[in-house]
C-alpha positions, 0 to 999 in steps of 0.5 A: 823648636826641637821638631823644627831643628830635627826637621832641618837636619833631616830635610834632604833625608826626607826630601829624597824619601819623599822623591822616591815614594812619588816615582814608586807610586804607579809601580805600587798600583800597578802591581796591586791591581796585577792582583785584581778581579774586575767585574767589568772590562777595566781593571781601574777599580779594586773588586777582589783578591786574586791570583787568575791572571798570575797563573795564567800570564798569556791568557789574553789573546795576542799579548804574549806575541807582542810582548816576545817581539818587544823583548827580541826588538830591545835585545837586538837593538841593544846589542847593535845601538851598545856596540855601534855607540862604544866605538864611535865613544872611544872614537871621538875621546881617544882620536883627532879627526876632521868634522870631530866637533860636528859629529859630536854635535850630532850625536845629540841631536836624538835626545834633544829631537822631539819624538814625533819629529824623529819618527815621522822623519824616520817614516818618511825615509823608509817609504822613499826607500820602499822599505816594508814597515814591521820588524826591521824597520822598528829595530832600525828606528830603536838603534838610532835613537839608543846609540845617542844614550850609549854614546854619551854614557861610555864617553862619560866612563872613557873619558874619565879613565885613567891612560897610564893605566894603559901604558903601564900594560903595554910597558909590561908586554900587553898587546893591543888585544891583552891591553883591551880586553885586560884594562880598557874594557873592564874599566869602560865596562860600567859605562858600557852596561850603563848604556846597554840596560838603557838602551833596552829600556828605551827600546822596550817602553817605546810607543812614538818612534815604534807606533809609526814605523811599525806597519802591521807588527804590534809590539808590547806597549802598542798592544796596551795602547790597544787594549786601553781602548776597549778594556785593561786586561789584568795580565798587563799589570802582571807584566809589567810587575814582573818587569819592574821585579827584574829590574830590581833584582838586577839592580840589587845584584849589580850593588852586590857585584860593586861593594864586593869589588870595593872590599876585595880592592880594599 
């Protein structure tokens, strides 16, 4: 009985745990065999210890080219699905306008499309338009898929702000630009990130939507898809190690930056 009872007031504790360990379980993998020395092709089977491919992380042929292009495709589109989706979220909380209801109906019409859908939609129009698939037409597929996930993260922050705030530094002589840049967009500005480091994500991890538009370029995940066909360099462990490592450290360094602005608000 004693277990029992301690079991019960810790099931949501363990449960959480629980969660947890099971969405870790393939960062752990993938990072141990990141230090594998495979005997064969396939890196699916411990054989020995060691650090070869994080000495040389570009070893394998093409695969540091298609990761710099995946990073420039998730920056650039980052940059334009963040900036194109802040405005049209303030725009639809903050204004009143004809077909307000249908465009706010439409902007999630991406996340609620199948993939496929969206990339042979996508595919289709940029052959009608004669456009030449590569590098541009990825990065025009990414923002239209990411500003959906910035739209709907900044309105959330938007819509939950506070508008005295606002009025009370334009009663105290702040210009509309003093007003932006000194309220509004700090208190948007986790919303914003929110959106921003979800758009790179999305960006960076794509297959589907880039696999169909991309003609000739070969981006990060293709190359792995690629490669999973006749054999699993263990550099791509290493990347994708390294990639979970930064994600961490932002992360952390973002709880960091809040609990000091909680203390020193405090």
């Amino acid at each position: 009985m004693p277990l029992v009872n301690w079991l019960k007031r810790r099931l949501v504790v363990i449960a959480g745990l629980l969660t947890l360990a099971y969405l870790l379980l393939p960062n752990v993998v993938v990072t141990v065999f990141s230090f594998n020395k495979p005997k064969g092709r396939f890196n699916y089977a411990w054989q020995q210890f060691s650090l070869d491919a994080w000495k040389q992380p570009c070893g394998v042929a093409d695969m540091c080219g298609s990761l710099s292009i995946s990073l420039q495709i998730a920056v650039w589109a980052t940059i334009g699905a963040t900036v194109l989706g802040t405005m049209i979220a303030f725009a639809l909380v903050r204004y009143r306008f004809r077909a307000r209801g249908a465009v706010n109906s439409l902007i999630f019409l991406p996340m609620a499309m199948p993939e496929v859908v969206m990339a042979a939609s996508l595919l289709t129009l940029f052959l009608n338009m004669g456009a030449q698939l590569g590098f541009y037409t990825i990065l025009i597929a990414h923002i239209m898929f990411c500003l959906s996930f910035v739209v709907t993260a900044v309105k959330a922050r938007v819509m939950s702000m506070d508008p005295r705030l606002e009025e009370a530094a334009r009663d105290l002589y702040a210009g509309p630009l003093q007003t932006f840049l000194r309220v509004t967009l700090p208190i948007a500005a986790p919303g914003i990130a929110a959106g921003a480091l979800l758009s790179f994500a999305l960006s960076f991890d794509d297959f589907i939507i880039t696999n169909f538009n991309a003609g000739s370029t070969v981006t990060f995940p293709m190359f792995v898809w690629g490669s999973a066909q006749r054999g699993t360099p263990v550099q791509i462990n290493v990347i994708g190690t390294a990639m979970f490592l930064v994600a961490v450290l932002i992360t952390l360094f973002s709880m960091v930056v809040t609990n000091r602005r909680t203390k020193h608000n405090a």
